[in-house]
C-alpha positions in Angstrom: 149.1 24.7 109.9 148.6 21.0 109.5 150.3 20.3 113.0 148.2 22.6 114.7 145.4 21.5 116.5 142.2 22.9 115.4 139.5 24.8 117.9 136.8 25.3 115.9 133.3 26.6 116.4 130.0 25.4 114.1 128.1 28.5 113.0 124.8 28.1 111.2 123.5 31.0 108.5 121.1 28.8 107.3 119.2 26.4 109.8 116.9 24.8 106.9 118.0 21.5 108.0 114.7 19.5 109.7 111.4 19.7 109.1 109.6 21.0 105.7 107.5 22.8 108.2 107.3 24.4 111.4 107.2 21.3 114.3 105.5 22.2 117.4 107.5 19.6 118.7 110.7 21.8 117.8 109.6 24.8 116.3 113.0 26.4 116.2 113.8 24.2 113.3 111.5 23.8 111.3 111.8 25.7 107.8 111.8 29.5 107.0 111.4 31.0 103.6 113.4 34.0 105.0 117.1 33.9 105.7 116.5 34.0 109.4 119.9 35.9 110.8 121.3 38.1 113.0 123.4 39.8 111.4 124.9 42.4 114.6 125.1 38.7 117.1 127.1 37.4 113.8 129.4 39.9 113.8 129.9 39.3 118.0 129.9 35.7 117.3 133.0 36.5 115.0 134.4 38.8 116.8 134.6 37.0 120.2 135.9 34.0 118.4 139.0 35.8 117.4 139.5 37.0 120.8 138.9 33.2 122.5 141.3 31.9 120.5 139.2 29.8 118.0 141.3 29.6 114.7 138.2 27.6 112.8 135.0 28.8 111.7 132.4 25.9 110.3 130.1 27.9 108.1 126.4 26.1 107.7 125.8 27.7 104.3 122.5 25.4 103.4 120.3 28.4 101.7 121.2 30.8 102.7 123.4 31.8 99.6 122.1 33.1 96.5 124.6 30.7 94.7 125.4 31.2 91.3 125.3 27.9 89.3 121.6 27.4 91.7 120.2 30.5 92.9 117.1 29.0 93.3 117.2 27.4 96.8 118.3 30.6 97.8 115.5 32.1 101.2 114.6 35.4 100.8 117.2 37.7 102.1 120.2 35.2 101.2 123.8 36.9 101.3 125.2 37.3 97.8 128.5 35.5 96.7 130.0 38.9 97.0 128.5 39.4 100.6 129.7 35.6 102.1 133.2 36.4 100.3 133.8 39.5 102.2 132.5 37.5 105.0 135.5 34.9 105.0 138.4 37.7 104.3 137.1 39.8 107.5 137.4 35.7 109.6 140.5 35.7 107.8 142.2 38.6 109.1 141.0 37.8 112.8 143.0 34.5 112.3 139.9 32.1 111.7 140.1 29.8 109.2 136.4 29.3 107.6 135.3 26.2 106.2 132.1 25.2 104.2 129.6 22.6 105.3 126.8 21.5 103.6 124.7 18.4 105.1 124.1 15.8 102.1 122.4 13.9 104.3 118.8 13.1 103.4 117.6 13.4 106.7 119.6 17.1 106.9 118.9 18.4 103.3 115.6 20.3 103.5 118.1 23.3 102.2 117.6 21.4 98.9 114.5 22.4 97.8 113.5 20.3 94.8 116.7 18.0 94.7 116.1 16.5 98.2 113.2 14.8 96.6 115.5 13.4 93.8 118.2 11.6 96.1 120.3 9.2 94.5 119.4 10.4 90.5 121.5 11.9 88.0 119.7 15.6 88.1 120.8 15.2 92.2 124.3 14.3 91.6 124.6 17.2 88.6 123.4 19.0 91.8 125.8 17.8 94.4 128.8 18.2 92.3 127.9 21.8 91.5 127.3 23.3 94.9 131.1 21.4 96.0 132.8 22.9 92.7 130.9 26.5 93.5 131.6 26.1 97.1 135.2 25.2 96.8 135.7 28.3 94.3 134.1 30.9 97.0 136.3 29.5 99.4 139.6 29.6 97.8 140.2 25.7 98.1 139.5 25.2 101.4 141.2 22.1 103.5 138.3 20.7 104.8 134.6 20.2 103.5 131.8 19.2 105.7 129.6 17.0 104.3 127.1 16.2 107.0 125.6 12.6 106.4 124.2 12.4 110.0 121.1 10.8 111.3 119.6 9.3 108.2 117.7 6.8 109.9 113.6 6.8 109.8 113.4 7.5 113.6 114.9 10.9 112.9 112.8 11.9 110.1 109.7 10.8 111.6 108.2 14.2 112.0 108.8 15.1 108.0 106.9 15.2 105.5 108.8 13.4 103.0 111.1 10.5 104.3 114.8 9.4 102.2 116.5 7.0 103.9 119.2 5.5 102.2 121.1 2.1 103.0 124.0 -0.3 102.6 125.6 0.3 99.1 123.1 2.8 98.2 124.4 4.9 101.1 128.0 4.2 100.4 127.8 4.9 96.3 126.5 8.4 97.5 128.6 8.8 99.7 132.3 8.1 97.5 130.7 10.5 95.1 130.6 13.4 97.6 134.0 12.3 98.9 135.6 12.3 95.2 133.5 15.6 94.6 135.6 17.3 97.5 138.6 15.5 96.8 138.4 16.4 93.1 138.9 20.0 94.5 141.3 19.7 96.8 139.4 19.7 99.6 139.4 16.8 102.1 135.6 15.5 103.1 134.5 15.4 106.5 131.9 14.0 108.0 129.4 12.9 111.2 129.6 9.4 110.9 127.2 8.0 113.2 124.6 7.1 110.8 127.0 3.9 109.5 129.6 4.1 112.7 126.8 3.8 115.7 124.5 1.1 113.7 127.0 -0.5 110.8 130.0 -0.5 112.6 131.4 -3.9 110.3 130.3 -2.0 107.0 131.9 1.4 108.8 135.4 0.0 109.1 135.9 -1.9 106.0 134.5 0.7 103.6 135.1 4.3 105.3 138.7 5.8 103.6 141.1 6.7 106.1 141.3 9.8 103.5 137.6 11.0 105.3 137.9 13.0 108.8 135.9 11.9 111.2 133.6 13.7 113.7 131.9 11.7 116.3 129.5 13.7 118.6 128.8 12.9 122.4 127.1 16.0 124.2 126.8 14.9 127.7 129.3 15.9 130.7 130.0 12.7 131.7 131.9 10.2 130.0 132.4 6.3 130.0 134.6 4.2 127.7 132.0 1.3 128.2 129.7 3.1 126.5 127.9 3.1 123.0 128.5 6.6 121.8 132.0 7.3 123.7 133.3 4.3 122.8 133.5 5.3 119.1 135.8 7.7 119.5 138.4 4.9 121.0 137.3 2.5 118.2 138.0 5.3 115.3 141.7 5.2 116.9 142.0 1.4 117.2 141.2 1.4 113.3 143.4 4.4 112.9 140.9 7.1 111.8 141.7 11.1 112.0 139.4 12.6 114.1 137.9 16.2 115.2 135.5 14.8 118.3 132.8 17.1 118.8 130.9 18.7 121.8 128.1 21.2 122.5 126.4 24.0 124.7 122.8 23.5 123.3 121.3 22.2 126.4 122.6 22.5 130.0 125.6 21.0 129.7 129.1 24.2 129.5 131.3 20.7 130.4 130.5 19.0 127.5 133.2 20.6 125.2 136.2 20.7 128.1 135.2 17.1 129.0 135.6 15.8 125.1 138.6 17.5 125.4 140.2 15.7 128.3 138.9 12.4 126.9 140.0 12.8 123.2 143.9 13.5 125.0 143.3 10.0 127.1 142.6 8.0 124.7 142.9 9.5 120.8 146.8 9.9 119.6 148.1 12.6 118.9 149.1 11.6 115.6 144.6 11.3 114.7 144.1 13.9 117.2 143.2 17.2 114.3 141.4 19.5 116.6 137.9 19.8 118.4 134.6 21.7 117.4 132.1 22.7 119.6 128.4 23.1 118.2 125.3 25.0 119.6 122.6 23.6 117.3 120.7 27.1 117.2 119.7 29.5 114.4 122.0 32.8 114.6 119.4 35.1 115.6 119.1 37.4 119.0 117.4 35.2 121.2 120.3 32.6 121.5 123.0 35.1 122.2 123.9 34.0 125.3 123.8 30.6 124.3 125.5 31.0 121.1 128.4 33.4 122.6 129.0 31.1 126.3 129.7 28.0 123.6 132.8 30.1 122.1 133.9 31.5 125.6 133.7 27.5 126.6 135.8 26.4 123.6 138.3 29.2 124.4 138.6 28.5 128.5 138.5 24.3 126.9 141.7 25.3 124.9 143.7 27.5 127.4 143.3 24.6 129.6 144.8 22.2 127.3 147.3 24.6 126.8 148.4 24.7 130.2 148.3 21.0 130.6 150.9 20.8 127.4 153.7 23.7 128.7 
């Protein structure tokens, strides 16, 4: 299993991520009391991802799980432990290997509740470590644990309410603490990494752990080494990083995740080369089915292609 790339696909069952409130800006993200999910366009979403050939399932749990050591960030509606375990034998048996993610970062962590407001205390790290250690245990020790830790800056929070923005060592002391939390568990952290890569690249390099895998994002179709946000992905080799480069179909752009995919094989060995994952940064509910189920059908058609290249 380790020498097989992964195709994986980011689903969300919790989208309590941005705002404290509804946006008009971006309403689609702002935050719902209710666990806001489809659960028949789920079940396609699956489904079609067995068929397509992805073999890895990111699960965005956030709130939407009435957790046992804190059910009280659980929306209304949230899926039981019992429910989200029955959830990951059915992926299971299609193939798909699921994996948790929660987003620690405090520009992503609205799913909190109270605790996003207590960043960097002992109550929130009493926090953290609980939902890894309960999160590990639903998932049977799982491989991988996303961690989130994007966008962190003000300029993405400057539509919140309440604004946590955490720098230099205090980012990095939170940071090792999730990273030994996974760790502790078996599991190996994962992360977006712009928030230090793209803006700290001399503090990125000589403190991230070659232990952490790396996601870098770049949704547009066209690509240029020269540039800011591609060139990470060729700097994350040069230092020797392990990497799952990412893409998207949440705007007009079905190349993206083929495109990442014929870049990553230019210029990312195939010794840090673990896999790709293609996002759709929309809430699992009816009126992004097409959306959602095109992104898999695009992963699928991304890996048969690089299939064909390699026979």
């Amino acid at each position: 299993m380790k020498d097989r790339l992964i195709w994986g696909c980011l689903i969300h069952l919790s989208f309590n991520m941005w705002e404290e409130y509804i946006w008009p800006g971006r309403p689609f993200r702002g935050y719902r009391p209710d666990l806001e999910l489809s659960e028949p366009l789920w079940n396609d979403a699956i489904e079609l991802m067995g068929k397509s050939g992805v073999n890895m399932v990111v699960i965005d749990l956030g709130d939407a799980i009435r957790y046992q050591r804190h059910p009280e960030i659980a929306v209304n509606g949230a899926w039981t432990v019992a429910r989200l375990k029955q959830e990951l034998r059915r992926m299971r048996s299609l193939g798909i290997e699921p994996i948790p993610k929660l987003n620690f970062s405090a520009g992503h962590d609205t799913w909190m509740k109270e605790y996003s407001k207590m960043v960097s205390t002992d109550e929130y790290y009493r926090f953290c470590s609980d939902m890894i250690a309960e999160v590990c245990s639903i998932f049977g020790q799982p491989r991988l644990f996303h961690i989130g830790m994007d966008e962190e800056g003000y300029n993405m929070q400057s539509t919140y309410k309440h604004v946590v923005v955490r720098k230099n060592d205090a980012w990095w002391h939170d940071f090792m603490f999730l990273v030994k939390e996974c760790e502790r568990r078996h599991a190996q952290a994962w992360l977006w990494p712009d928030y230090m890569l793209w803006h700290h690249p001399d503090q990125f390099f000589s403190k991230m752990p070659k232990s952490v895998m790396q996601s870098n994002w770049y949704y547009d179709e066209e690509f240029n080494p020269e540039w800011d946000m591609v060139r990470q992905y060729i700097d994350l080799e040069k230092h020797g990083y392990d990497q799952i480069p990412t893409g998207s179909y949440h705007f007009e752009n079905p190349k993206s995740i083929a495109n990442t995919v014929a870049f990553a094989e230019k210029y990312i060995s195939r010794q840090h080369l673990k896999g790709f994952l293609q996002t759709w940064w929309k809430p699992t509910i009816e009126e992004n089915r097409e959306r959602i189920l095109k992104g898999i059908t695009l992963l699928g058609e991304a890996r048969k292609a690089y299939e064909e290249r390699h026979t």
